[in-house]
Biopython code that builds the backbone (N, CA, C, O; Angstrom):
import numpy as np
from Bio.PDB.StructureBuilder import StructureBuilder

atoms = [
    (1, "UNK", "N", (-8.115, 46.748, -11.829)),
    (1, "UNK", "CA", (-6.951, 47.594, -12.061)),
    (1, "UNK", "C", (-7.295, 49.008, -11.603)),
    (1, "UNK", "O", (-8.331, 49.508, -12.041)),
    (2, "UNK", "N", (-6.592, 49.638, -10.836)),
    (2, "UNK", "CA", (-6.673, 50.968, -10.190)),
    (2, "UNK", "C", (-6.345, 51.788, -11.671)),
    (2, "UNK", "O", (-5.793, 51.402, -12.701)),
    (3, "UNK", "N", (-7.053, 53.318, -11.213)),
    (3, "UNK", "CA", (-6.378, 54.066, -12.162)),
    (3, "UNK", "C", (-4.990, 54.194, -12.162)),
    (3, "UNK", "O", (-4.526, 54.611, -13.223)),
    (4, "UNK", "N", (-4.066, 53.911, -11.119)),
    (4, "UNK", "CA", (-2.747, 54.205, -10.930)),
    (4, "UNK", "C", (-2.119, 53.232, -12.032)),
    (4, "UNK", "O", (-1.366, 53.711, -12.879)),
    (5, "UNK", "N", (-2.391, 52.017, -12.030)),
    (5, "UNK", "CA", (-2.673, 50.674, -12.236)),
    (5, "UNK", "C", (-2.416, 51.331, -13.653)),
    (5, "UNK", "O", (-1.277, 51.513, -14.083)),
    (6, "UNK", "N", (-3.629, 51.690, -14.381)),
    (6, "UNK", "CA", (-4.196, 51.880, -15.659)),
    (6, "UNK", "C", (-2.949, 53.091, -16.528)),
    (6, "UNK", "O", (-2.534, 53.018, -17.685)),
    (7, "UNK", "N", (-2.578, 54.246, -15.336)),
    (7, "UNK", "CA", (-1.704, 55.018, -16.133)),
    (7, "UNK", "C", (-0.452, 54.747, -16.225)),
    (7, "UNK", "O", (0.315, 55.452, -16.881)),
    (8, "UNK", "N", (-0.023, 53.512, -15.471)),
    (8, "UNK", "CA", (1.428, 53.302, -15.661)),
    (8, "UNK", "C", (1.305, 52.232, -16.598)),
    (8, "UNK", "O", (2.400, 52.105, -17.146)),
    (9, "UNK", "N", (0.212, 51.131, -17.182)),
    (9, "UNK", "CA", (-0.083, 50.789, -17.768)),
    (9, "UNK", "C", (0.615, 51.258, -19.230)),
    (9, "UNK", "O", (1.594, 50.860, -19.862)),
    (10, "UNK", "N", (-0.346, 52.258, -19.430)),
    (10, "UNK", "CA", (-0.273, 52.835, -20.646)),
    (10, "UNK", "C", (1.061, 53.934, -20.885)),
    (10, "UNK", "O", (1.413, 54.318, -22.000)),
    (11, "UNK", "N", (1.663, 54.312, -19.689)),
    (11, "UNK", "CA", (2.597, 54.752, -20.019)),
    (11, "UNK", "C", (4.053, 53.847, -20.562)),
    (11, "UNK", "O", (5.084, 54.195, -21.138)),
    (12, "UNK", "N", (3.481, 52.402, -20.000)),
    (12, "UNK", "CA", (4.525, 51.216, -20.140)),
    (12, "UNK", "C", (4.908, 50.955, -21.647)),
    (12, "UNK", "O", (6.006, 50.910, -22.201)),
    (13, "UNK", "N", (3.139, 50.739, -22.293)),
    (13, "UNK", "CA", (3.137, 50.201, -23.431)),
    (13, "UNK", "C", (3.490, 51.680, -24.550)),
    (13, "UNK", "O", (4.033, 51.609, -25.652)),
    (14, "UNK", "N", (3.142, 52.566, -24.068)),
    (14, "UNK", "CA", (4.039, 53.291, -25.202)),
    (14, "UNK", "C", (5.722, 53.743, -25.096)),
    (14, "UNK", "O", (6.476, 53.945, -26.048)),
    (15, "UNK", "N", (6.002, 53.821, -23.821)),
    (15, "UNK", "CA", (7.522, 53.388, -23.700)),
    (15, "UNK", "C", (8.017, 51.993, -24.420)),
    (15, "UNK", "O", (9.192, 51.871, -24.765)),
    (16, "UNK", "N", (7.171, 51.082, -24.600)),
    (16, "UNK", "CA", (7.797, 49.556, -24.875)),
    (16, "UNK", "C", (7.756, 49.930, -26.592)),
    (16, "UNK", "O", (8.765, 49.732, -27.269)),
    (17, "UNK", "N", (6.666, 50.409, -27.122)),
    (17, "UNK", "CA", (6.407, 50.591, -28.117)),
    (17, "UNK", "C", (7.489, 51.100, -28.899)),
    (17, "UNK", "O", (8.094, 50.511, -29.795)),
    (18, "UNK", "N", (7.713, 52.539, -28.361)),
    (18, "UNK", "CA", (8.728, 53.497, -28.790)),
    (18, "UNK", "C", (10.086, 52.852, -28.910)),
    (18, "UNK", "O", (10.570, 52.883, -30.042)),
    (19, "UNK", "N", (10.818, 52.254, -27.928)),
    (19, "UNK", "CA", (11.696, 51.802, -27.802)),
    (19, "UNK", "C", (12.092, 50.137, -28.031)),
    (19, "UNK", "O", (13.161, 49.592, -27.757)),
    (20, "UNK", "N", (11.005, 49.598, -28.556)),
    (20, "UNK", "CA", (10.702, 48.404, -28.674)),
    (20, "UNK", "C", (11.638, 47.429, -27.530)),
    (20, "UNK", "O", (12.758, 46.933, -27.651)),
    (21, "UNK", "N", (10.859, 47.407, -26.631)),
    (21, "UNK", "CA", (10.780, 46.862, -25.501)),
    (21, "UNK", "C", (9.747, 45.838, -25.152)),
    (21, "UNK", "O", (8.573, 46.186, -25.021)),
    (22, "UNK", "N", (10.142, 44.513, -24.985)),
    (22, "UNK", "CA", (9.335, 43.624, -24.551)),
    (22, "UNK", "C", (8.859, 44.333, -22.739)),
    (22, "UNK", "O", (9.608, 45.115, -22.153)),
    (23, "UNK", "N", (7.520, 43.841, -22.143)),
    (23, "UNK", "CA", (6.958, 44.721, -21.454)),
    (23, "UNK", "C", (6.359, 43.680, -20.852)),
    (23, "UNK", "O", (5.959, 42.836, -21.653)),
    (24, "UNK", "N", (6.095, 43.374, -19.366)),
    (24, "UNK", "CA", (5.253, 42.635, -18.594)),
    (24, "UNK", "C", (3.546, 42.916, -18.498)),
    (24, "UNK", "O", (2.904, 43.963, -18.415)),
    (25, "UNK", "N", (3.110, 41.379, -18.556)),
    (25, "UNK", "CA", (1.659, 42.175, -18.552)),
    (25, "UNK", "C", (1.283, 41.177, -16.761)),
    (25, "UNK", "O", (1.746, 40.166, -16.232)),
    (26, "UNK", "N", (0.498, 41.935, -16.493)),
    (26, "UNK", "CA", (0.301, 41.590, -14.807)),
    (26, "UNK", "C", (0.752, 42.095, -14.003)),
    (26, "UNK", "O", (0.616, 41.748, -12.830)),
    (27, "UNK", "N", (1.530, 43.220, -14.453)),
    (27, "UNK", "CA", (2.415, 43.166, -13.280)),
    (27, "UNK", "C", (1.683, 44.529, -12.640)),
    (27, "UNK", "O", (0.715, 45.061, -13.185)),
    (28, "UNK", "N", (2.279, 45.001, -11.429)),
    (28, "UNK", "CA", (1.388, 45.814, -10.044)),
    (28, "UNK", "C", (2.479, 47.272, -10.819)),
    (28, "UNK", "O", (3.603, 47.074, -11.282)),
    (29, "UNK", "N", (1.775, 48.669, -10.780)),
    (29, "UNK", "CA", (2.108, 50.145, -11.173)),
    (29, "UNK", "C", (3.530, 50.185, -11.030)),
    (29, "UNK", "O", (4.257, 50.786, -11.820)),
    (30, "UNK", "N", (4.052, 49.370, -9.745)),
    (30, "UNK", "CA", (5.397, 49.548, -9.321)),
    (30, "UNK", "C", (5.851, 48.568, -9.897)),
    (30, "UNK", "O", (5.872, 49.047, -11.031)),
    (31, "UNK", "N", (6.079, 47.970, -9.968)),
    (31, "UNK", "CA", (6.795, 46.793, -10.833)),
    (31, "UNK", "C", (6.818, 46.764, -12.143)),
    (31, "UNK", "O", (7.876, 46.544, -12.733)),
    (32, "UNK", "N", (5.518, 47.007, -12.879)),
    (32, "UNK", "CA", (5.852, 47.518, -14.222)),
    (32, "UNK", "C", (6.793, 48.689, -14.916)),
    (32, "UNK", "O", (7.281, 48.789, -16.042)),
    (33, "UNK", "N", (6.831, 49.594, -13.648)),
    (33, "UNK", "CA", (7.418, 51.079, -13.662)),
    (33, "UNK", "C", (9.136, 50.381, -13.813)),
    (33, "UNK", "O", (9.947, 50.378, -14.740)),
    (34, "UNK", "N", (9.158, 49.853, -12.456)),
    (34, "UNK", "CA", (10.344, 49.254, -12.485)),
    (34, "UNK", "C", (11.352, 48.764, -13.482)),
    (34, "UNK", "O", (12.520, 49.107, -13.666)),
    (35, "UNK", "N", (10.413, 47.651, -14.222)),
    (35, "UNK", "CA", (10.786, 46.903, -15.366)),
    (35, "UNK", "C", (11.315, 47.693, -16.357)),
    (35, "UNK", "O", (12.501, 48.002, -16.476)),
    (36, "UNK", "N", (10.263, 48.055, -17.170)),
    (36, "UNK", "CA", (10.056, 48.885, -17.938)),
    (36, "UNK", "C", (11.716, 50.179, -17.715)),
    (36, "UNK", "O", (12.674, 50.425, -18.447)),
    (37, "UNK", "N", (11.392, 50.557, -16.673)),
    (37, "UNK", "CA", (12.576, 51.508, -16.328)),
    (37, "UNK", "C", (13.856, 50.635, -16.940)),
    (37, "UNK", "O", (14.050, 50.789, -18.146)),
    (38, "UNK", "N", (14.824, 49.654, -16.163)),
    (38, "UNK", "CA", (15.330, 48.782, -16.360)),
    (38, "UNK", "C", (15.530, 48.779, -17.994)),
    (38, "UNK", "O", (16.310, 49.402, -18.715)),
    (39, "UNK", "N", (14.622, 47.931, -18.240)),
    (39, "UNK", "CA", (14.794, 48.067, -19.789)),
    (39, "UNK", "C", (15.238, 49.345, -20.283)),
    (39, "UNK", "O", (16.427, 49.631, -20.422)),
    (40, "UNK", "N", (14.318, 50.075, -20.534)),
    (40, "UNK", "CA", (14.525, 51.456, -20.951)),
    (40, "UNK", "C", (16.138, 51.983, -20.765)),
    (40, "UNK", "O", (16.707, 52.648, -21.631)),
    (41, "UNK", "N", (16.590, 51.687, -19.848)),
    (41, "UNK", "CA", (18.186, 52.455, -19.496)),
    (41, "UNK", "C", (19.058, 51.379, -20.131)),
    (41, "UNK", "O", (20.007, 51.822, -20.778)),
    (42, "UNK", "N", (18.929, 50.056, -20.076)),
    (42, "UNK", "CA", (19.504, 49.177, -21.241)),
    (42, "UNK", "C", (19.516, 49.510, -22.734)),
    (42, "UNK", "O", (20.583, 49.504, -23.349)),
    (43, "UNK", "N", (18.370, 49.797, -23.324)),
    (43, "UNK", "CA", (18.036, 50.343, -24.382)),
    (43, "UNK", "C", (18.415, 51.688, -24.666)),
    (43, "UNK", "O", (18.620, 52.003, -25.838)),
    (44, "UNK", "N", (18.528, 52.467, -23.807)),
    (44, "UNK", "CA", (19.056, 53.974, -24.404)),
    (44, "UNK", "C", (21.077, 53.843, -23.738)),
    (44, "UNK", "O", (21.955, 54.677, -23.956)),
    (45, "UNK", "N", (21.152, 53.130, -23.310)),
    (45, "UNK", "CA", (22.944, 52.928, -23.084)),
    (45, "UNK", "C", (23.180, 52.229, -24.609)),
    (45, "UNK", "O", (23.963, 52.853, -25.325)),
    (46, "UNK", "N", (22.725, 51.285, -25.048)),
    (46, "UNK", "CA", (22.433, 50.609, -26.502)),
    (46, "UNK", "C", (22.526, 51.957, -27.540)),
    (46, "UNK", "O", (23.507, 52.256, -28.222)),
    (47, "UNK", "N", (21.498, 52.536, -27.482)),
    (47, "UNK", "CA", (21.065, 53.898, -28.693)),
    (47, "UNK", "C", (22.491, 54.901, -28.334)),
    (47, "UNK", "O", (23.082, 55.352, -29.315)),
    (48, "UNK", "N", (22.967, 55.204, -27.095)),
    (48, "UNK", "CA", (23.837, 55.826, -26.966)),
    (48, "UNK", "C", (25.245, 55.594, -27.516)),
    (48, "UNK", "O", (26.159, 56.404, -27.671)),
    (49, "UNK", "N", (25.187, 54.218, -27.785)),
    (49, "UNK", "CA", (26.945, 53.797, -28.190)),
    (49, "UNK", "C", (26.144, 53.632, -29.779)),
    (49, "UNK", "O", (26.956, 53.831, -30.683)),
    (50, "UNK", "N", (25.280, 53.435, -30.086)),
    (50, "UNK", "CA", (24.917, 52.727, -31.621)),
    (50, "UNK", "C", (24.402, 53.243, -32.319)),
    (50, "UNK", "O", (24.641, 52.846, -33.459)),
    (51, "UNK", "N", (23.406, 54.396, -32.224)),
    (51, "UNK", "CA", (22.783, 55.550, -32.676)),
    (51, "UNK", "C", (22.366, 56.694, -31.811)),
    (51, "UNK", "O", (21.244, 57.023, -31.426)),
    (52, "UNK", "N", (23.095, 57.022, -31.680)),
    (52, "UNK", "CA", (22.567, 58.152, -30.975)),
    (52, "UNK", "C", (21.554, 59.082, -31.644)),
    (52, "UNK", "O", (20.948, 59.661, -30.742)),
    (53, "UNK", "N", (21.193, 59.400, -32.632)),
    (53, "UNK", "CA", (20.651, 59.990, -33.772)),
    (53, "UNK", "C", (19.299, 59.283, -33.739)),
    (53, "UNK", "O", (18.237, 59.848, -34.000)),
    (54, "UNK", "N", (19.409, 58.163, -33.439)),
    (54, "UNK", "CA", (18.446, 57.487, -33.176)),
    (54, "UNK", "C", (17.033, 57.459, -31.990)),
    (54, "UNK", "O", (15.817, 57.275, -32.045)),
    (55, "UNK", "N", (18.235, 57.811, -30.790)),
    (55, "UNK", "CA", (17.505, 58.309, -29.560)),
    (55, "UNK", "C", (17.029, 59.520, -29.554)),
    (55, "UNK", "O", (15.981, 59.998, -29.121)),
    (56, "UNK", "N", (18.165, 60.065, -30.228)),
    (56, "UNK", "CA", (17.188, 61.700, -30.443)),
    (56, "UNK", "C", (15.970, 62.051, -30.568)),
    (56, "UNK", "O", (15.236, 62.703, -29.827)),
    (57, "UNK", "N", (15.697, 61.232, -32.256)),
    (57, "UNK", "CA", (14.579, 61.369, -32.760)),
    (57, "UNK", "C", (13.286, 60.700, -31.620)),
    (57, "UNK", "O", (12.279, 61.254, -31.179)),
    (58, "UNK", "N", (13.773, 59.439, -31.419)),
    (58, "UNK", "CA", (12.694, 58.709, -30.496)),
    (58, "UNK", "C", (12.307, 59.797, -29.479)),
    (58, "UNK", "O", (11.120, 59.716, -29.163)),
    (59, "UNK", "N", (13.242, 61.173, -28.651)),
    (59, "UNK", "CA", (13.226, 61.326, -27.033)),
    (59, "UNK", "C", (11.987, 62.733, -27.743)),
    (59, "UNK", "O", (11.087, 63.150, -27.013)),
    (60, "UNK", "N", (12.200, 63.367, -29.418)),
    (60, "UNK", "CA", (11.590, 64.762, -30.351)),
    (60, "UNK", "C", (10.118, 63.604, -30.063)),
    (60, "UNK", "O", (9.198, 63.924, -29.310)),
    (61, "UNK", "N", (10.155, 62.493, -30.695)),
    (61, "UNK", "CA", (8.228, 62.147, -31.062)),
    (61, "UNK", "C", (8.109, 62.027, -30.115)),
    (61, "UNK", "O", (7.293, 62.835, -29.672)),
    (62, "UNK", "N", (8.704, 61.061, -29.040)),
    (62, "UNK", "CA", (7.462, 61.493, -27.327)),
    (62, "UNK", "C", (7.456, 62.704, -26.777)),
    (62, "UNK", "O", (6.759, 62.868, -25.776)),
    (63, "UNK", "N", (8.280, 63.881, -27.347)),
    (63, "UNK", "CA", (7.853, 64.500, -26.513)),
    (63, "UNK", "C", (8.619, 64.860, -25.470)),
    (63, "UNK", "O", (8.286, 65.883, -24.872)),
    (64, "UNK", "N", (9.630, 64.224, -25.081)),
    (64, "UNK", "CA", (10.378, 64.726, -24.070)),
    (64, "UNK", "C", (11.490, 66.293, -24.252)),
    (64, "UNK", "O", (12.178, 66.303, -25.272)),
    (65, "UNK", "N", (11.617, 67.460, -23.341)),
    (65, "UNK", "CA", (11.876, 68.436, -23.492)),
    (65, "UNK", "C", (13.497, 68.293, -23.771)),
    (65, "UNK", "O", (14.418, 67.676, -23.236)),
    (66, "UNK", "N", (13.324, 69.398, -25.151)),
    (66, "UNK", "CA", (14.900, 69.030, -25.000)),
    (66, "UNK", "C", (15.713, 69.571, -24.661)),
    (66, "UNK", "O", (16.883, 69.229, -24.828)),
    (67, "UNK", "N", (15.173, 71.013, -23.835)),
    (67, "UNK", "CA", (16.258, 71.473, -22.876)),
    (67, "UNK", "C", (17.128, 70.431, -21.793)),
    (67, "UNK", "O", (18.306, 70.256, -21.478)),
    (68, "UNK", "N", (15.798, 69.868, -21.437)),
    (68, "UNK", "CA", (16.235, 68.998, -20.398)),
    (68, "UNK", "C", (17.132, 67.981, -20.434)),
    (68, "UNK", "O", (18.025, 67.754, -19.618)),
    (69, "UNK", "N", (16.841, 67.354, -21.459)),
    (69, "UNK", "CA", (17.993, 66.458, -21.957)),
    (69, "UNK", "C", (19.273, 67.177, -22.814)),
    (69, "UNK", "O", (20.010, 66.375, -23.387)),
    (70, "UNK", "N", (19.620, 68.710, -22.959)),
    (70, "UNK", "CA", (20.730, 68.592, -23.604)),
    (70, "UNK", "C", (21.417, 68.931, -21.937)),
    (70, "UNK", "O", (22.501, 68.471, -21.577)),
    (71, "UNK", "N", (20.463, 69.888, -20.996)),
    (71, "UNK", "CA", (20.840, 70.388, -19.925)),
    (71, "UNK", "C", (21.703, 68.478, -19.242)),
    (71, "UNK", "O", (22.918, 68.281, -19.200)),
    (72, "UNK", "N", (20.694, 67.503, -18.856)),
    (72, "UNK", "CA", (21.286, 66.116, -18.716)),
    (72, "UNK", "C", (22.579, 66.078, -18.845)),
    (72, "UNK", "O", (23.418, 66.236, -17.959)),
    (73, "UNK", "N", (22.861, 65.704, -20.809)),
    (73, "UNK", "CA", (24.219, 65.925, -20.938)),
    (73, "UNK", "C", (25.181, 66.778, -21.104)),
    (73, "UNK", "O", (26.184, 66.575, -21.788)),
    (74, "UNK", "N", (24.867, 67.992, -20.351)),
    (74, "UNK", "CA", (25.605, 68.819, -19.922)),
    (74, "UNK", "C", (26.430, 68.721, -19.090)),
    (74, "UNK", "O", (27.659, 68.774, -19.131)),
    (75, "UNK", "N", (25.628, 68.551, -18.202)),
    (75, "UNK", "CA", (25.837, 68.737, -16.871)),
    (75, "UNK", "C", (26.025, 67.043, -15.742)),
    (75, "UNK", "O", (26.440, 67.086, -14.584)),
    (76, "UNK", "N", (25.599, 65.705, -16.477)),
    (76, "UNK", "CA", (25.335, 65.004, -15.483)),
    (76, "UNK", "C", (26.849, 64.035, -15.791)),
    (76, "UNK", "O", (27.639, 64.152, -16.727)),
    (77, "UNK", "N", (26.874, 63.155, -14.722)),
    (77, "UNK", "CA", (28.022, 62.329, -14.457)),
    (77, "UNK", "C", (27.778, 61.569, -15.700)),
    (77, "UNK", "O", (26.647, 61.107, -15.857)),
    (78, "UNK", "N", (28.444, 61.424, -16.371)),
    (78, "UNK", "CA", (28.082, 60.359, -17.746)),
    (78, "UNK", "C", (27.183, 58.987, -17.370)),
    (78, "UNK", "O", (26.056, 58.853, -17.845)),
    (79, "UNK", "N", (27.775, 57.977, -16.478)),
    (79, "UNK", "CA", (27.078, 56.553, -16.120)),
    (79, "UNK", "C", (25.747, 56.874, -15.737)),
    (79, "UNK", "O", (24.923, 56.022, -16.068)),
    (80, "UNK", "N", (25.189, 58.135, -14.968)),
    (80, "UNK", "CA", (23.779, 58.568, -14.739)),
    (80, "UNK", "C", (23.367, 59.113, -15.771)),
    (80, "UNK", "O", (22.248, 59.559, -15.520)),
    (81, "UNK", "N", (23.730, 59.383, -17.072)),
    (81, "UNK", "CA", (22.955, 59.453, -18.272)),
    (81, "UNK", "C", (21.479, 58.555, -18.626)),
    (81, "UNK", "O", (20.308, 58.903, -18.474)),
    (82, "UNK", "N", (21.951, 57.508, -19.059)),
    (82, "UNK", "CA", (20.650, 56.838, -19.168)),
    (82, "UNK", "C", (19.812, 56.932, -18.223)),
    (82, "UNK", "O", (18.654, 57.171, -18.565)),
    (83, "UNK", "N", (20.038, 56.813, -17.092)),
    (83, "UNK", "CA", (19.143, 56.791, -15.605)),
    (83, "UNK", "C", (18.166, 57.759, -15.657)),
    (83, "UNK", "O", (16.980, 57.636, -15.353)),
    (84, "UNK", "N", (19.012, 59.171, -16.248)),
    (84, "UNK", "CA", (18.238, 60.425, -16.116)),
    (84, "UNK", "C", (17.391, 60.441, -17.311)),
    (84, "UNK", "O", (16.220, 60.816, -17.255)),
    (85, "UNK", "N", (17.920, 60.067, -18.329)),
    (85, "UNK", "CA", (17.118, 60.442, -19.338)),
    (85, "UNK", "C", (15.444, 59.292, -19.294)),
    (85, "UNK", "O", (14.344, 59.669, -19.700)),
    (86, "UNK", "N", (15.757, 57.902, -18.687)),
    (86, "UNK", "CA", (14.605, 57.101, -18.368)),
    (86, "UNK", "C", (14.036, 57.466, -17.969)),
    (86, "UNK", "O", (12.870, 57.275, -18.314)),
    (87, "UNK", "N", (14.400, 58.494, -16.658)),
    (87, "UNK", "CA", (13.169, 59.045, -15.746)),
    (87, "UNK", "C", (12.405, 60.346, -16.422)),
    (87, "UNK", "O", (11.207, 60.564, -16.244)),
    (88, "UNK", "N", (12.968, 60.884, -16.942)),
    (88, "UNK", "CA", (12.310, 61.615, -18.095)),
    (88, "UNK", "C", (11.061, 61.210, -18.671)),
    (88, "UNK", "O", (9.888, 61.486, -18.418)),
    (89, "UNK", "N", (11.804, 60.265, -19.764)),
    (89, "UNK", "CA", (10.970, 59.626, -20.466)),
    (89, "UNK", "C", (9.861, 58.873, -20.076)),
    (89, "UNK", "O", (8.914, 58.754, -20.853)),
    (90, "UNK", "N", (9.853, 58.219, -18.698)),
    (90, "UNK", "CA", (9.046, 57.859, -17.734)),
    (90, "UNK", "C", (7.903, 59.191, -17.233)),
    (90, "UNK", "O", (6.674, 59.140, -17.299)),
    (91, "UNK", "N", (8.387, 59.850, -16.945)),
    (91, "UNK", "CA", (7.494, 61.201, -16.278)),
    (91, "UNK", "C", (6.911, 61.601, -17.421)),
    (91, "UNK", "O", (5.682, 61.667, -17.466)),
    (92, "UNK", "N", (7.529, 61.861, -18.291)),
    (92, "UNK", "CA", (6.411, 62.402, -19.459)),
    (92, "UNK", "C", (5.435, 61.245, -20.132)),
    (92, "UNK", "O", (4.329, 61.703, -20.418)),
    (93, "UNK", "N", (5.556, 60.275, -20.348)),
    (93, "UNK", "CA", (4.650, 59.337, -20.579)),
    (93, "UNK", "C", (3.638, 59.062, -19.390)),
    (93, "UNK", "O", (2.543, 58.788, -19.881)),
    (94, "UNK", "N", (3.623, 59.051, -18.797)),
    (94, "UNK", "CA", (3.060, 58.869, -17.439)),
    (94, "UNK", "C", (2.296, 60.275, -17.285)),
    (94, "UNK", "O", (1.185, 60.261, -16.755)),
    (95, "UNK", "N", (2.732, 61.230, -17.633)),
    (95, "UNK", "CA", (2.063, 62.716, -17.843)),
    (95, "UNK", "C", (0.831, 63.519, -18.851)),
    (95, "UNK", "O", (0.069, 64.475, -18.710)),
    (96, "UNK", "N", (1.275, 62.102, -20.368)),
    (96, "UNK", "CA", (0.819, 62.189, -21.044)),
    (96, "UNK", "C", (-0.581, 61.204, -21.060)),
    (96, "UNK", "O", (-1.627, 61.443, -21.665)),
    (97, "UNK", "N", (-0.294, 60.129, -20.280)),
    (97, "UNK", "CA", (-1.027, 59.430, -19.644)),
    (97, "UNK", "C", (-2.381, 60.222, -18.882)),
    (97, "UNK", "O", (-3.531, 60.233, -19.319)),
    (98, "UNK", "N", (-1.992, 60.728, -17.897)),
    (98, "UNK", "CA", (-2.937, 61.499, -17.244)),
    (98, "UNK", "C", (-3.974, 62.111, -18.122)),
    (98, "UNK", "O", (-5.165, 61.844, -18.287)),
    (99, "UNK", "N", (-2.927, 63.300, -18.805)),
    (99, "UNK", "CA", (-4.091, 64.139, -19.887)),
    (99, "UNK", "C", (-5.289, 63.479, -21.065)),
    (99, "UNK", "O", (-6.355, 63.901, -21.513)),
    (100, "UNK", "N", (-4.299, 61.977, -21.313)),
    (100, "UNK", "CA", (-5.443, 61.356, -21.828)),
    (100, "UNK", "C", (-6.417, 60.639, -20.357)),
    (100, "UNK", "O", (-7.444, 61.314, -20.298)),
    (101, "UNK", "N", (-6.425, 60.092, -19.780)),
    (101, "UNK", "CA", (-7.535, 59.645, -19.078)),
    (101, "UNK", "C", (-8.145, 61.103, -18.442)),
    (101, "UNK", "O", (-9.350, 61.063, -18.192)),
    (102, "UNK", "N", (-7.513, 62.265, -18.179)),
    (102, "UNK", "CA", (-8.749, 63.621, -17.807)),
    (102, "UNK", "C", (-9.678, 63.938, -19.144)),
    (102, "UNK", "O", (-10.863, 64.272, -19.133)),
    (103, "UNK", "N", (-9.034, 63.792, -20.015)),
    (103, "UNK", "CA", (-9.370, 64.193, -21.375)),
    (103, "UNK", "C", (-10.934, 63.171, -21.888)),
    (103, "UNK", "O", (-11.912, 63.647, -22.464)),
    (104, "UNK", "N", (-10.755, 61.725, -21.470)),
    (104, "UNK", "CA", (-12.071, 60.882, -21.731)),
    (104, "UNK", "C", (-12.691, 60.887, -20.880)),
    (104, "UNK", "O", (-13.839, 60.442, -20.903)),
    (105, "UNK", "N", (-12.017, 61.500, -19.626)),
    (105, "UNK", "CA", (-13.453, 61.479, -18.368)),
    (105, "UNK", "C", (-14.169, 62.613, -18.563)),
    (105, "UNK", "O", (-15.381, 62.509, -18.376)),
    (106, "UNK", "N", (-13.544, 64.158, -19.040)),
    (106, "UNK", "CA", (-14.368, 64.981, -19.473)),
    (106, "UNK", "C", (-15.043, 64.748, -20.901)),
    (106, "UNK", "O", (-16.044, 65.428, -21.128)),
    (107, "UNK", "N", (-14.708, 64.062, -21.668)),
    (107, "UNK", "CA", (-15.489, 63.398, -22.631)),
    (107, "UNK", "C", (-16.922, 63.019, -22.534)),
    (107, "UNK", "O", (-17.982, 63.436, -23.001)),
    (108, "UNK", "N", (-16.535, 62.060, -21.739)),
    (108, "UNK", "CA", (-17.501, 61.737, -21.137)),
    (108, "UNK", "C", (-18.607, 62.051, -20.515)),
    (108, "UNK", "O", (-19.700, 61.485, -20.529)),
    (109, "UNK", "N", (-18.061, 63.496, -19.675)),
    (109, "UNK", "CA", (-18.988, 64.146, -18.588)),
    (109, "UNK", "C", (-19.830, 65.149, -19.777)),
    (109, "UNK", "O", (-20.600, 66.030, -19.396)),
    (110, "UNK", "N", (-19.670, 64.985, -20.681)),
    (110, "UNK", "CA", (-20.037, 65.838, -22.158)),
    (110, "UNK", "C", (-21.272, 64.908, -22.787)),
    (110, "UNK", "O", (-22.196, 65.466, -23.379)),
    (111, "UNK", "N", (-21.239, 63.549, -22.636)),
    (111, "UNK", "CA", (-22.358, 62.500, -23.073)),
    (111, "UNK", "C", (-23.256, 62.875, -22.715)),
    (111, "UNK", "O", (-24.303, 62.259, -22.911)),
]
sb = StructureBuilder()
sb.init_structure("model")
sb.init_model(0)
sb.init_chain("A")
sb.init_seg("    ")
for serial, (resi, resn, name, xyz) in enumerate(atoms, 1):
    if name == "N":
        sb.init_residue(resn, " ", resi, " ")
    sb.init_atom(name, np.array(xyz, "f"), 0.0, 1.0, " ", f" {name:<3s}", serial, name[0])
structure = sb.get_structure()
């Protein structure tokens, strides 16, 4: 497994986590991204008609900015809602990703 491999990995399983999302295992950085995406915009079109209050809280614990997402539904075509807010939520997990694997390699370089 490449590191690329490894951070979309882990950005998968805490997206699946958060949002409780069943999640592929095997699958190649892009294809998991994919999936995962997919799901994710199913699941927050879901939170959007059924709790919205719900997504909120989920978008405050990962972490995602919430300028950005009120700026989103400000400003975006409604049906590209979920889309935008996935890729969000995607980039910052995937971001957060990074800082942990720099974070144990300098760990490491500390042994």
């Amino acid at each position: 497994m490449t590191s690329s491999d490894a951070l979309a990995r882990s950005a998968a399983d805490r997206i699946a986590i958060a949002f409780d999302i069943d999640e592929g295992h095997g699958l190649t950085e892009h294809d998991i991204l994919q999936q995962i995406r997919e799901e994710l915009v199913s699941r927050i079109i879901h939170l959007l008609n059924a709790n919205p209050e719900k997504l909120m809280a989920i978008l405050y614990r990962i972490d995602v900015q919430e300028a950005v997402v009120n700026e989103i539904f400000a400003t975006a075509i409604p049906p590209d809602v979920p889309e935008l807010i996935a890729e969000l939520i995607i980039e910052r997990q995937l971001a957060k990703a990074r800082t942990r694997a720099e974070h144990q390699r300098s760990e490491g370089d500390d042994a």
